[in-house]
C-alpha positions in Angstrom: -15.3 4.4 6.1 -15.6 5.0 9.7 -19.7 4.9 9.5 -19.4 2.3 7.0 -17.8 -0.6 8.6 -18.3 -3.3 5.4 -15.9 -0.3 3.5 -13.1 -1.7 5.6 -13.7 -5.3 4.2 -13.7 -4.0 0.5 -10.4 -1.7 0.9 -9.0 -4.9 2.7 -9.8 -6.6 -0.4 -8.7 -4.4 -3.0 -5.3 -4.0 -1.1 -4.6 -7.7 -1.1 -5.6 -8.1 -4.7 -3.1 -5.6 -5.6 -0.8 -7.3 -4.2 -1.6 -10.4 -5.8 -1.3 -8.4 -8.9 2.4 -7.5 -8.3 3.4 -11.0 -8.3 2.4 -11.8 -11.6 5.5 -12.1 -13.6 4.1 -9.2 -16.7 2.8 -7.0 -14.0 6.1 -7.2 -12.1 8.2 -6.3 -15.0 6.5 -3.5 -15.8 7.1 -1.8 -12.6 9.8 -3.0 -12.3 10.9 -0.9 -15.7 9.2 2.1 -14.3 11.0 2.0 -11.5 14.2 1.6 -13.7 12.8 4.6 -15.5 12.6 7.3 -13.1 15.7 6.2 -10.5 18.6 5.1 -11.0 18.2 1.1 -10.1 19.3 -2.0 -11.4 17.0 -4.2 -12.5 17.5 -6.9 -9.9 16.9 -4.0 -7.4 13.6 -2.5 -8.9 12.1 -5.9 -9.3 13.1 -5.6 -5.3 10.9 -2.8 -4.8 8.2 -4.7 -6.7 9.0 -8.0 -4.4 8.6 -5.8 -1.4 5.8 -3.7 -2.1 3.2 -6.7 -3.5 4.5 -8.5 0.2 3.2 -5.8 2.4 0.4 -5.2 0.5 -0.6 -8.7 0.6 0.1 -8.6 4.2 -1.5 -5.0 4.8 -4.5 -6.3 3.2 -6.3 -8.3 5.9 -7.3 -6.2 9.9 -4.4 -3.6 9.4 -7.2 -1.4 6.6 -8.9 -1.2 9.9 -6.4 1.0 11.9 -5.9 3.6 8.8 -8.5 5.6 10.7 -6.9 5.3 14.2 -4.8 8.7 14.6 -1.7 8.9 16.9 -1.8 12.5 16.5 -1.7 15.2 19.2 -4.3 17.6 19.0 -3.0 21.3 17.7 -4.0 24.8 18.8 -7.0 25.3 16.4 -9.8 23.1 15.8 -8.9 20.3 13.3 -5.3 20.7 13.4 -2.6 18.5 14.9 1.1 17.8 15.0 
């Protein structure tokens, strides 16, 4: 996406509509069983997970898509790497 600015828009979109997504009730339950499923969780703490996951994704969603390709990294001793 970094030559294709309106790509930035889109992912926003997408991102926030996932997290719409999470706070339907049937959508919530499910994860929250498939969270239940693979660690050991209470339900009351996997529908948490989903609680806190669809929050920042509805909150990621908007600029903060943007700054995915803004790296903080220090350039390494070989071209393309860094630490």
């Amino acid at each position: 996406p970094l030559k294709n600015v309106e790509r930035y828009l889109y992912l926003g979109e997408v991102t926030r509509r996932a997290g719409e997504e999470l706070t339907k009730p049937n959508v919530a339950e499910f994860f929250a069983q498939s969270i239940m499923k693979s660690s050991p969780k209470s339900h009351a703490q996997a529908l948490g997970e989903v609680k806190v996951t669809a929050a920042f994704l509805k909150n990621f969603g908007g600029d903060n898509v943007r700054f995915l390709a803004r790296s903080f990294g220090v350039p390494g001793d070989h071209v393309g790497q860094e630490s």
